[in-house]
C-alpha positions as CSV (number, residue, x, y, z in Angstrom):
1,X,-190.9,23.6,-68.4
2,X,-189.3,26.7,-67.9
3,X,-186.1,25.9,-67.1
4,X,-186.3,24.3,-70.9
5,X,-187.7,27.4,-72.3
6,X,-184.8,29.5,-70.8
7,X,-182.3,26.9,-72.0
8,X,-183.7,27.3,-75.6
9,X,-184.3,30.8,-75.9
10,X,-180.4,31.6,-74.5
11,X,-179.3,29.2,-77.3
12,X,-181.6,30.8,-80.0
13,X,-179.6,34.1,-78.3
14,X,-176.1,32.7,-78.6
15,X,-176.7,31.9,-82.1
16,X,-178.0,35.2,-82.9
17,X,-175.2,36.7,-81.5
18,X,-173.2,34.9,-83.3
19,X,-174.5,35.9,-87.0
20,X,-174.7,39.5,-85.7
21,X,-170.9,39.1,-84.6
22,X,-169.4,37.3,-88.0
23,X,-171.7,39.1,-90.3
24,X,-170.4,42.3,-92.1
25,X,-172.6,44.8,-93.6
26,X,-172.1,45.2,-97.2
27,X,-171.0,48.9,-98.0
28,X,-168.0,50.5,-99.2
29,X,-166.9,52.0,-95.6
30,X,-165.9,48.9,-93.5
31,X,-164.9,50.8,-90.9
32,X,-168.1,51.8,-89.6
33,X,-170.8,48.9,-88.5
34,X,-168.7,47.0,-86.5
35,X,-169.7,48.5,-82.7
36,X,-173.3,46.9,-83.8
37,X,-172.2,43.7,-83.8
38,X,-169.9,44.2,-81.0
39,X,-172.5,45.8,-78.9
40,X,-175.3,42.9,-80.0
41,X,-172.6,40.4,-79.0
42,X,-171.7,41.8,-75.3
43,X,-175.2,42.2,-75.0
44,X,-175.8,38.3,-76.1
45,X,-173.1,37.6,-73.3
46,X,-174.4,39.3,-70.2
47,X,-178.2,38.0,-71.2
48,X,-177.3,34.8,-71.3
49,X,-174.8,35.4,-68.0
50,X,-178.5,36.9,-66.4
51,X,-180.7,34.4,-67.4
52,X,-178.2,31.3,-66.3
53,X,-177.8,33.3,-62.8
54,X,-181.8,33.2,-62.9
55,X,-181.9,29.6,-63.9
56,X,-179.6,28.3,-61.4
57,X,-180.2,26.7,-58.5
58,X,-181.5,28.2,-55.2
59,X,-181.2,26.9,-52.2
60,X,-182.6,29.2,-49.3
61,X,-182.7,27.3,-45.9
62,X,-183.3,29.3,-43.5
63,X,-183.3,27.0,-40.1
64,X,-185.5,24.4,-42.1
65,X,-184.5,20.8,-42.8
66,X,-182.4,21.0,-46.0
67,X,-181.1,17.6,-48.0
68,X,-177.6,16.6,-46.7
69,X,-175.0,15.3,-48.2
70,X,-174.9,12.5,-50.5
71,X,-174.4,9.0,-48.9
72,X,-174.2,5.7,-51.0
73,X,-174.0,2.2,-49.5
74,X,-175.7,-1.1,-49.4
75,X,-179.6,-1.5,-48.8
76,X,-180.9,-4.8,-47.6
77,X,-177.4,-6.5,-47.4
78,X,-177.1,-9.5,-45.0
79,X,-173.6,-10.1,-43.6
80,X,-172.2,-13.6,-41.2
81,X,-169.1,-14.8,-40.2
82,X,-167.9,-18.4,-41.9
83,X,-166.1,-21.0,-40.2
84,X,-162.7,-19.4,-40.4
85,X,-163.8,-16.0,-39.1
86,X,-164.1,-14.2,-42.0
87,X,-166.9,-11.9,-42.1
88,X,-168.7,-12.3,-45.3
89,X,-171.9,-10.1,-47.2
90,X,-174.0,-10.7,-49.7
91,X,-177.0,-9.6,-51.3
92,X,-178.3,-6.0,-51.7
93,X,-178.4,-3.0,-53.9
94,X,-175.7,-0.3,-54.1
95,X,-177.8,3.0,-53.6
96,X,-177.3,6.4,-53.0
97,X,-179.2,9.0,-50.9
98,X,-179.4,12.5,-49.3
99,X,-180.7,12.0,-45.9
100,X,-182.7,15.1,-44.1
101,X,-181.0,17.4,-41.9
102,X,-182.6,19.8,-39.7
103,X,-181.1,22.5,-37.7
């Protein structure tokens, strides 16, 4: 739940960031404004840098059993050899897994 809250409020900051960035502020002097928006926008970036560093994943193993890497294969397959040798297999389901390794 809150990784989906994060993901929604860094959009609802992109955006944001995006209508400070394009808007432009209706006086005569258009020279002077723009560091706002530049400012809100840099700012926009480096939160939403933060909060994906935060979201991300974690993996602290420290000597514990940790998942492994990813294996697929056959489960329940029989195999036999016909009567010309041939080694022939049937049956199954392709599956993948991450099988427990502990240090």
């Amino acid at each position: 739940m809150t990784k989906k809250f994060l993901h929604s409020a860094a959009a609802l900051a992109l955006v944001a960031g995006i209508f400070a960035a394009t808007t432009q502020p209706a006086s005569a002097d258009r020279g002077r404004g723009g560091g706002v928006a530049a400012g809100l926008a840099i700012g926009t970036i480096l939160g939403l840098g933060i909060a994906g560093a935060y979201a991300g994943p974690r993996y602290y193993y420290d000597g514990a059993c940790y998942p492994g890497p990813r294996q697929c294969g056959y489960v329940g397959r029989s195999c036999w050899f016909d009567r010309w040798g041939n080694r022939v297999c049937g049956g199954g389901e392709y599956r993948c897994w991450r099988p427990t390794v502990c240090d």
